[in-house]
C-alpha positions in Angstrom: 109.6 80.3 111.5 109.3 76.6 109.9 106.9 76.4 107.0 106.2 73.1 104.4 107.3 73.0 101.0 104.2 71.5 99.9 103.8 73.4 96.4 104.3 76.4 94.7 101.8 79.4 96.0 103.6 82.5 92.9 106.3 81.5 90.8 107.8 84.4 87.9 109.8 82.8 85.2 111.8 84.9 83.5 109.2 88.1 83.9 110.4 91.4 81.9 108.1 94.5 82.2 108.4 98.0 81.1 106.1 101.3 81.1 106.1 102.4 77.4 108.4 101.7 75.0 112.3 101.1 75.0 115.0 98.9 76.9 115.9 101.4 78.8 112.5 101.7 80.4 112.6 98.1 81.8 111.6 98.3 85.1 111.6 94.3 85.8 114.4 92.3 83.7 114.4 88.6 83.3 113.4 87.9 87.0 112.6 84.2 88.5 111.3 83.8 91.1 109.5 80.9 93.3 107.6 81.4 96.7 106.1 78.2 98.5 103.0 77.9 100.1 103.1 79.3 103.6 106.3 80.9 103.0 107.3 84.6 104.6 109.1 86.5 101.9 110.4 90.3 102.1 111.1 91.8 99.4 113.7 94.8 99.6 115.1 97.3 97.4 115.4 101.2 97.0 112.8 103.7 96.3 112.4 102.6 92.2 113.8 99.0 92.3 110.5 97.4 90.6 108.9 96.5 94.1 105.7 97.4 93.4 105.4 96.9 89.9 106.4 92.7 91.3 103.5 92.9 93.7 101.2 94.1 90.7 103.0 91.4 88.3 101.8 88.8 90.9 98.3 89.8 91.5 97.5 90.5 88.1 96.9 94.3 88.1 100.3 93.8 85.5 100.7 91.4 82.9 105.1 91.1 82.0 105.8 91.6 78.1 107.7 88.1 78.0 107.9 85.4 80.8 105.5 83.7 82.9 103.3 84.9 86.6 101.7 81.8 88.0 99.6 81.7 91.2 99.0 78.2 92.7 99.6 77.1 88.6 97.3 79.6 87.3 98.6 81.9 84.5 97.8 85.7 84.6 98.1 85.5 81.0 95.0 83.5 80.6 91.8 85.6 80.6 90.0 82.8 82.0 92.2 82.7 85.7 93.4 86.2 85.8 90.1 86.7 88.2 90.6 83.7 89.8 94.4 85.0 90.5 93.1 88.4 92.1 90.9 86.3 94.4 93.7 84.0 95.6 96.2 87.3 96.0 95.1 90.0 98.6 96.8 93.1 98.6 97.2 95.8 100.9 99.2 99.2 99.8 100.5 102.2 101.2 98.0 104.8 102.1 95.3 103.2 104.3 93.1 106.2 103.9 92.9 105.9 99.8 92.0 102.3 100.8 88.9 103.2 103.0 85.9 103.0 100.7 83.1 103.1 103.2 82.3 105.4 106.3 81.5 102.4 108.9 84.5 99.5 109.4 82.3 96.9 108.9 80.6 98.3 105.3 84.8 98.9 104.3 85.1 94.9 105.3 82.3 94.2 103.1 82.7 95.7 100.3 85.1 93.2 98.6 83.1 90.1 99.1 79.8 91.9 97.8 81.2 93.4 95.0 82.0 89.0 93.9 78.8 88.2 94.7 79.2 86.5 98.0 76.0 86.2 99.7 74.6 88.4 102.7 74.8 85.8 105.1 78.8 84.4 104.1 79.0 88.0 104.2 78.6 88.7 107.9 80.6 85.2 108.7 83.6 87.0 106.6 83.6 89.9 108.5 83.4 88.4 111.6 86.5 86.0 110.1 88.3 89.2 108.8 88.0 91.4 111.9 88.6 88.8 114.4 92.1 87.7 112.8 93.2 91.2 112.8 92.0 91.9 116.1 89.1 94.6 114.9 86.2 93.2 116.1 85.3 96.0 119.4 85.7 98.6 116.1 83.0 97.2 113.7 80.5 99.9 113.9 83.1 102.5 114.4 83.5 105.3 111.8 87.3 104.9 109.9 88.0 108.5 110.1 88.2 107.9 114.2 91.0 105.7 113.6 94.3 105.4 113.8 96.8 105.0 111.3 97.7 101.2 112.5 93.9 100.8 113.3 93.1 101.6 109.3 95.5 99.6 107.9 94.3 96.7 109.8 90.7 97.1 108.1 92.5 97.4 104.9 94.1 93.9 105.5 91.0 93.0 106.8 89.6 93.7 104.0 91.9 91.8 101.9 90.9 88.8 104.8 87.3 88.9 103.4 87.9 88.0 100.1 89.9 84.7 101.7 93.3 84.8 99.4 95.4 82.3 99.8 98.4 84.9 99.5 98.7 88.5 101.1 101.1 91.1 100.1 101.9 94.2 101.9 103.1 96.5 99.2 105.0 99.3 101.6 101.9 99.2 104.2 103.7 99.7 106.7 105.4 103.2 105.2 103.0 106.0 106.0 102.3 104.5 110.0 104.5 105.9 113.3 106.2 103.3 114.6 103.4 101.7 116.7 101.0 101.7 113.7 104.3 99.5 112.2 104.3 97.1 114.9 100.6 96.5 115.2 100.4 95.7 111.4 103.2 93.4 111.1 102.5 91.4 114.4 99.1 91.1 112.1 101.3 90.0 109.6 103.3 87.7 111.6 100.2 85.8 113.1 98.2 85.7 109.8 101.6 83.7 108.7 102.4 81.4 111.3 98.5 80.3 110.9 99.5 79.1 107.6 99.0 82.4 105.2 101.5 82.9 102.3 102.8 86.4 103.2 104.9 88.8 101.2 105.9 92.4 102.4 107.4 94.8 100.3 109.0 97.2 102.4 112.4 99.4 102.4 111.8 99.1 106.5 115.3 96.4 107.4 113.5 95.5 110.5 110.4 94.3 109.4 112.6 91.2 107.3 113.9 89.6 110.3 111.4 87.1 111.0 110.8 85.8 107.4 111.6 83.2 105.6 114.0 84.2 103.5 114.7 88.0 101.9 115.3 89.0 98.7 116.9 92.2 97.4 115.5 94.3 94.2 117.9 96.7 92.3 117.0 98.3 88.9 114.3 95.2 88.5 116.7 92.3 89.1 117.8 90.2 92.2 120.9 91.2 93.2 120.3 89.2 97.1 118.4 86.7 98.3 118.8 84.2 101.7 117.7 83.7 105.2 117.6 87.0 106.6 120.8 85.2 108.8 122.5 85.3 105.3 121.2 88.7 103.8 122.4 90.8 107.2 125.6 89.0 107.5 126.5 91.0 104.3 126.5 94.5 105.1 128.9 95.4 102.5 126.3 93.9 100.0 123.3 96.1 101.3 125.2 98.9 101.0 126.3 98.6 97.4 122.4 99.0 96.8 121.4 102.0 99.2 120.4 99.2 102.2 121.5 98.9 105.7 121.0 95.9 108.4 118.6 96.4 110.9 119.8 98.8 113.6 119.3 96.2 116.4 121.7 93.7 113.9 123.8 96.3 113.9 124.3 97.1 117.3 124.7 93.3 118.6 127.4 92.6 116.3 128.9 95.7 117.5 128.1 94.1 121.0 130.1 91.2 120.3 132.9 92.5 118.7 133.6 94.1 122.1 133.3 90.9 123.8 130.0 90.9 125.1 128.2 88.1 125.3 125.1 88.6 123.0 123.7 85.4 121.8 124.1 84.6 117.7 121.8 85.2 115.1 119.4 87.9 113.7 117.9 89.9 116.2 114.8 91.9 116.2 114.6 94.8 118.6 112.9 93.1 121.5 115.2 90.0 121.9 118.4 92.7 121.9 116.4 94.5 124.4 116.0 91.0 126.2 119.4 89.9 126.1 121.2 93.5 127.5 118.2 93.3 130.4 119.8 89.5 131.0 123.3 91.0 130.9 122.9 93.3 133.6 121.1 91.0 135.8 123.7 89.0 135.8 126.2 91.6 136.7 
């Protein structure tokens, strides 16, 4: 999907950041890193690759021991923007029930913007905002504990929505759902995005990088890949050096077309493969 360099949204210069005390306890080393405004980046690595502790470095829930986090040119260094910073970067994690602080959906919506001091009235506007782009609003006055895994984590984002960031990050949100509970939140994801959202996902799940922008690949707190995800998935042998596969739909086109079937080029997700074989055999 297209998206306008217009200016920087997060940009890392040379970050470093360890727990404790030692080299060997680096977790991020020397890492650059520049996303544009309205950009989809995935971020991809093995279980301990530093993805979380970047998403943290970005909000400001992290500050690196040397090198530079700025959000839309504000420092997280600087006392004076770091709450400006978490305003501008919304961030949704892993366990959607540990992110559920209220019994009713629409009190769980709320409680960001009251706890900034947004007024009752901007309130209700932001939740109707939040709920509507995440395609909550028939579950308002609905209890959480009656919903579903996808359903919860789309109040969490929600959530995040209220507090109107200019940047969302999915840090593994996606990891504790069944597969429908995947789709529903990244189609969220996807649409929040293509309305002109600055949108990174942190994921180890291959299929959920095929429609960004461009991937990149964490090992042991460095960049080892980064490219379209055209470019990333062309390189299997790559992935695999750092415990990553291609999608399994990638996968099984290219086998497809090694055998001489005719399935079209490119990065597919698992609906257009399905597309394309249901084309095939009417055809026949």
């Amino acid at each position: 999907m297209p998206f306008f360099k217009i200016m920087k949204a997060v940009e890392l210069k040379n970050v470093s950041f360890k727990y404790g005390s030692g080299e060997n306890l680096a977790v991020i080393k020397n890492l650059s890193l520049s996303v544009e405004k309205g950009e989809f980046l995935c971020v991809l690595g093995e279980n301990g690759s530093g993805k979380s502790t970047l998403a943290k470095l970005i909000n400001g829930l992290l500050l690196p021991d040397s090198g530079e986090v700025e959000v839309f040119g504000s420092n997280t260094k600087d006392k004076k923007s770091v709450y400006e910073v978490r305003k501008k970067v919304g961030m949704v994690f892993q366990n959607p029930d540990n992110q559920m602080v209220a019994t009713i959906v629409e009190d769980d919506v709320a409680f960001g913007p009251e706890n900034v001091g947004v007024s009752s009235e901007e309130i209700g506007e932001r939740i109707d905002f939040a709920l509507k782009a995440v395609g909550m609003e028939k579950f308002r006055f609905v209890a959480g504990q009656k919903l579903s895994g996808g359903q919860k984590q789309r109040v969490a984002i929600a959530g995040a929505l209220a507090l109107k960031p200019e940047v969302l990050i999915l840090d593994e949100s996606t990891a504790m759902l069944d597969p429908m509970g995947r789709k529903e939140v990244m189609q969220v994801a996807e649409k929040l995005n293509d309305e002109g959202m600055t949108l990174i996902t942190i994921t180890h799940y291959m299929k959920e990088a095929v429609k960004a922008d461009r991937v990149v690949v964490l090992h042991e707190g460095e960049i080892v890949v980064s490219g379209t995800p055209e470019q990333v998935f062309s390189r299997p042998e790559d992935l695999k050096k750092y415990g990553l596969d291609v999608p399994r739909a990638t996968y099984i086109a290219e086998k497809l077309k090694k055998s001489g079937v005719p399935i079209k080029s490119g990065i597919l997700t698992e609906e257009e493969l399905g597309e394309e074989l249901c084309k095939l055999f009417q055809n026949r």
